[in-house]
C-alpha positions in Angstrom: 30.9 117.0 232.2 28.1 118.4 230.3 30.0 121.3 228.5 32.3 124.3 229.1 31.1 125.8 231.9 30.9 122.7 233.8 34.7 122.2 232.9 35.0 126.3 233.8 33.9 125.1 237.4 36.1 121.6 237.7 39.2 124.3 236.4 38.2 126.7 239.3 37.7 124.2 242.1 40.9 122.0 241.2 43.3 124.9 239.6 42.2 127.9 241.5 43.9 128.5 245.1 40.4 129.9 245.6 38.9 126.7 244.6 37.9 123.7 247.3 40.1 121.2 245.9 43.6 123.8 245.0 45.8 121.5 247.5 43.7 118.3 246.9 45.9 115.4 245.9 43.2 113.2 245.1 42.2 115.3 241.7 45.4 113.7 240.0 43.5 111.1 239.0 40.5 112.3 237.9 40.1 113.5 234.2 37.8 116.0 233.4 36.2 115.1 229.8 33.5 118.2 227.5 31.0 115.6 226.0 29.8 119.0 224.4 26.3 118.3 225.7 24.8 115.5 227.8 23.2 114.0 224.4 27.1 112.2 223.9 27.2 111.1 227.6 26.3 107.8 226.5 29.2 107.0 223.6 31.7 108.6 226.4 30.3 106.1 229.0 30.1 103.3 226.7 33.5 103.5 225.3 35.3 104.0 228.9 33.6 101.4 230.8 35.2 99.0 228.2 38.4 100.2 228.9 37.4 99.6 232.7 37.2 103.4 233.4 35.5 104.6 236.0 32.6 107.8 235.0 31.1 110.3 237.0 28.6 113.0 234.9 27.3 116.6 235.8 24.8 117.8 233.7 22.3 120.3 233.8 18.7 118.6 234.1 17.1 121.5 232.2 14.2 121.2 234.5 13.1 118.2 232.1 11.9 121.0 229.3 11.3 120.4 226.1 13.5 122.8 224.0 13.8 122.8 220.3 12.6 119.7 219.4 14.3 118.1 222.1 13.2 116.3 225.2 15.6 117.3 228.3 13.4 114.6 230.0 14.0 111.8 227.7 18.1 112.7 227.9 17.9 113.3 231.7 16.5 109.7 231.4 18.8 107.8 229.8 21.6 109.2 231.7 20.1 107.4 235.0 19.9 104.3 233.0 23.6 104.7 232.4 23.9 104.6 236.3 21.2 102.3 236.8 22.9 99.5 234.1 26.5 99.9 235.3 27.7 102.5 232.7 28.6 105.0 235.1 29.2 105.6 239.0 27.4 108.5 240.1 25.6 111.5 238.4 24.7 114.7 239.6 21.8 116.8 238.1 21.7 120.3 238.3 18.5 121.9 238.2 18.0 124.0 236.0 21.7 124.4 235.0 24.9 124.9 236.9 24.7 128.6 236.4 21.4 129.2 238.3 22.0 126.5 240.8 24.9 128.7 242.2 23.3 132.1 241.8 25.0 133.2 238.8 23.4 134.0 235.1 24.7 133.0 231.4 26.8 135.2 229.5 28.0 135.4 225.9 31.4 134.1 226.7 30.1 131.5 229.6 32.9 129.3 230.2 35.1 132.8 230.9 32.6 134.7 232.7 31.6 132.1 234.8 35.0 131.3 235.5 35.4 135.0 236.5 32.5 135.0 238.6 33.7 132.1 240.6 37.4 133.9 240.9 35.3 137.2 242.3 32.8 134.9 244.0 29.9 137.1 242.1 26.4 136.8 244.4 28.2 135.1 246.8 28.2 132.0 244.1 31.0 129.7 245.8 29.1 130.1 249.7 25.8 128.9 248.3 23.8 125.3 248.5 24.5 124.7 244.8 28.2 125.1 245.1 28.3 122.9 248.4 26.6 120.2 246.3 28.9 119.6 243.3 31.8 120.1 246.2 30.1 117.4 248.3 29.5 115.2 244.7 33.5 115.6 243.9 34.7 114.7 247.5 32.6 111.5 246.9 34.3 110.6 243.8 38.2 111.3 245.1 36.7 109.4 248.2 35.8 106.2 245.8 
């Protein structure tokens, strides 16, 4: 996953009775990994897929802006052309981040808040279209 509020949302959905996948079996064998930003995607991807370890990746697509000096488009990019050359199974973009895709909004703290949110179910967060995707995306990758 992208960063922590990414793995904030794989803690909630796999370790949260609240979550989709609390009595899921299938989440044993799935390892949730912080590149600390999608810019490391590729060295994670790279140095798995030699060991013959199958990736998925979340990421937030950033709505392909430019932001300090750096090109969310460019990155967003070369994260398809890890799927497209074999690197990686499956990707899911989230547009513009995972926060807004479910309703909610960054905090200071945002792996704990969000976390919280998702707990309280905040805006109705967990019922939404952005929610049903990543728990559509993860029922695909226990499925493969």
């Amino acid at each position: 996953v992208e960063g922590s509020t990414e793995k904030a949302m794989f803690s909630f959905l796999f370790n949260n009775p609240k979550g989709a996948f609390y009595d899921e079996s299938g989440t044993a064998k799935i390892t949730i990994i912080d590149t600390v930003g999608k810019y490391h995607f590729y060295k994670f991807a790279n140095l798995l897929h030699k060991f013959g370890i199958k990736v998925w990746c979340i990421y937030d697509g950033d709505n392909d802006a430019c932001k300090h000096s750096i090109s969310h488009k460019i990155l967003n990019e070369n994260i398809q052309k890890l799927k497209t050359d074999g690197l990686i199974i499956d990707c899911l973009r989230i547009d513009p981040d995972l926060e807004a895709s479910i309703g909610l909004t960054k905090g200071e703290c945002a792996d704990v808040e969000f976390y919280v949110s998702l707990e309280e179910n905040n805006n109705k967060c967990t019922e939404n279209d952005g929610y049903k995707k990543i728990v559509d995306f993860v029922k695909s990758v226990i499925a493969s």
